[in-house]
Residue, then its C-alpha position, 0 to 999 in steps of 0.5 A: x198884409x205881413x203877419x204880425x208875429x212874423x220872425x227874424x230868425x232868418x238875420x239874426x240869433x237874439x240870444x247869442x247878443x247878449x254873448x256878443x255884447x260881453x265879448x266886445x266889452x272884453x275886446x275894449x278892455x284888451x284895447x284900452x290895455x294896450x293904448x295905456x301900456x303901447x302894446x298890442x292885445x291878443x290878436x289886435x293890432x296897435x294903435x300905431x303901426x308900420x304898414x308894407x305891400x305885404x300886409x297892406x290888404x289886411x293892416x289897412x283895407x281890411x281894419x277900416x271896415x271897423x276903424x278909420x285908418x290914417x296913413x302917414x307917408x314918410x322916408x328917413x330922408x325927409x326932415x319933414x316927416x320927423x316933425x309930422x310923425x311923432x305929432x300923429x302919433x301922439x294924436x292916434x294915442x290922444x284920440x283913443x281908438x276913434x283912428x289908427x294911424x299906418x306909417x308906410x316907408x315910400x322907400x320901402x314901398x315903392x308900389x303904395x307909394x305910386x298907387x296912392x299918387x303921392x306927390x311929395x312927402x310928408x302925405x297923409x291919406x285915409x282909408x275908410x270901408x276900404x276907399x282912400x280919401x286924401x287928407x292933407x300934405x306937409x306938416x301941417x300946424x297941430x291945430x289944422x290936423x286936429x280939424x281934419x281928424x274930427x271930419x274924418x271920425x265924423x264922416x266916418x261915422x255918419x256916412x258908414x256907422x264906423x265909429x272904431x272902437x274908443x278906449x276910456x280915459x285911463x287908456x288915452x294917459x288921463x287919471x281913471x274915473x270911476x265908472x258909474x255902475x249901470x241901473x239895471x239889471x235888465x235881464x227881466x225887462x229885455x226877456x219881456x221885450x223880446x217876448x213882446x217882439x216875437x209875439x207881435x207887439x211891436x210898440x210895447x217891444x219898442x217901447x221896452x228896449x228904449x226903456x233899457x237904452x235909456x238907463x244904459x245906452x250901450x246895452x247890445x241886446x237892447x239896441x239890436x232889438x229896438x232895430x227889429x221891432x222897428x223894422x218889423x213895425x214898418x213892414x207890418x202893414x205893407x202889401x209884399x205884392x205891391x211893394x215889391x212891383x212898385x219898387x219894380x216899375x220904379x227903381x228910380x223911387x228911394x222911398x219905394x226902393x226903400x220899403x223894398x230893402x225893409x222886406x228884404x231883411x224881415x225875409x232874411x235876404x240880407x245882401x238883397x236888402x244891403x245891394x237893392x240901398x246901395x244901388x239906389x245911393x248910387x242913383x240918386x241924389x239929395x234928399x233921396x239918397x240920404x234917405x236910403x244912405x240912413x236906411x242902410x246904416x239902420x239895416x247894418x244895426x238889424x244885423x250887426x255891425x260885426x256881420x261880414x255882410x254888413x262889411x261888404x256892403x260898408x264898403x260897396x257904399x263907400x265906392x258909390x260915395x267917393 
């Protein structure tokens, strides 16, 4: 039996959230910012960009851990492309930070050209948790690349929890609205929920921080706890022994393999937990990989999506989906 007032000090600092949460919504308003007036935020990059060999690993692999990236193959030669362009362009503003679009120049970059297996231009590929993905090529009607654009965002969200970072209306060009001020405060109610969590009772502690997320669905603090407690209320009644000999015998066994990981992450053995998901993704199918996808995907929120942890294996989970 797991004691039940065991700790999560080993994955996480429930008291820097609340710092991280602000930092973040800072971060959005520096990006809303920069979509409104085309310029890039302090230490971010734009919306739309051009991308060469050089600076490939960072402007591309590195950001779609966090955001889907869309790249468009283009040359000045190509009057196709001069159609293509501006219409994704208008798109990466429209769309607000659910994508950003990287224009790469096959004149210039020979070597992506060739590595991505362009066959003619315009092409327009993807790149999410650094796997590329092919989109579509020539210029399609706006209609067909908005319905490609949305799979993607999806895709993007469902399979690996990376859903960028959306601006507000004023950003995307449209007139501001007033935002709605928050019902809290929460401050007293997200002290009693973590007391709650850290002294072992898991169901008031759930049911506290679903009380916060559902006045205020965002609230960083109230999300990563509501992930513990649930964790933890999982874990609270399983045999260490046992499951980790079951998971053993049987590495074949999603939901063992799964109970496995859980116990992984109560023990802070974050890329134990994170591999042990990934690995059973790759080897199962059906229902069964599902299951330990959407387990992964919680595990990343135990964490944090800003962990370089949780990017790692963003990425190892891609490889095994593509």
């Amino acid at each position: 039996m797991q004691p039940r007032n065991m700790s999560m000090s080993g994955v996480v600092d429930l008291a820097a959230v609340k710092a991280a949460g602000e930092a973040k919504q800072k971060a959005e308003q520096a990006r809303a910012e920069a979509a409104r007036t085309g310029q890039a935020p302090a230490g971010g990059a734009r919306l739309v960009f051009d991308v060469d060999e050089a600076g490939f690993q960072q402007d591309v692999l590195q950001r779609s851990t966090e955001v889907p990236v869309v790249i468009d193959f283009w040359a000045e030669w190509c009057e196709p492309c001069k159609q293509l362009g501006p219409l994704l362009e208008r798109l990466a503003t429209e769309y607000a930070g659910k994508f950003v679009l990287a224009k790469i120049d096959v004149d210039a970059n020979q070597m992506l050209f060739q590595q991505f297996g362009v066959q003619g231009i315009p092409a327009v590929f993807a790149v999410v948790a650094g796997q590329p993905i092919p989109l579509f090529q020539g210029a399609a009607p706006e209609a067909q690349i908005r319905q490609v654009l949305d799979q993607l965002v999806q895709a993007a969200e469902q399979q690996f929890g990376i859903v960028g970072a959306p601006v507000d209306a004023q950003a995307a060009g449209e007139p501001a609205a007033e935002k709605p001020v928050p019902a809290g405060p929460y401050d007293a109610l997200l002290e009693a929920a973590s007391q709650a969590l850290d002294s072992g009772d898991l169901g008031g502690a759930v049911q506290a921080y679903k009380n916060v997320l559902a006045d205020d669905p965002a609230n960083p603090e109230a999300k990563l706890g509501l992930a513990q407690a649930e964790l933890l209320r999982r874990v609270e009644d399983l045999d260490p022994q046992a499951v980790r000999k079951e998971a053993a015998d049987n590495p074949a066994d999603a939901a063992a393999q799964i109970r496995a990981a859980d116990l992984d992450l109560v023990g802070g053995h974050v890329e134990d937990a994170f591999g042990r998901l990934v690995d059973t993704v790759k080897r199962t199918a059906g229902d069964d990989r599902e299951a330990a996808r959407v387990r992964l995907l919680e595990l990343f929120e135990v964490v944090g999506t800003e962990d370089p942890r949780v990017t790692a294996a963003r990425t190892a989970l891609a490889r095994v989906l593509f």
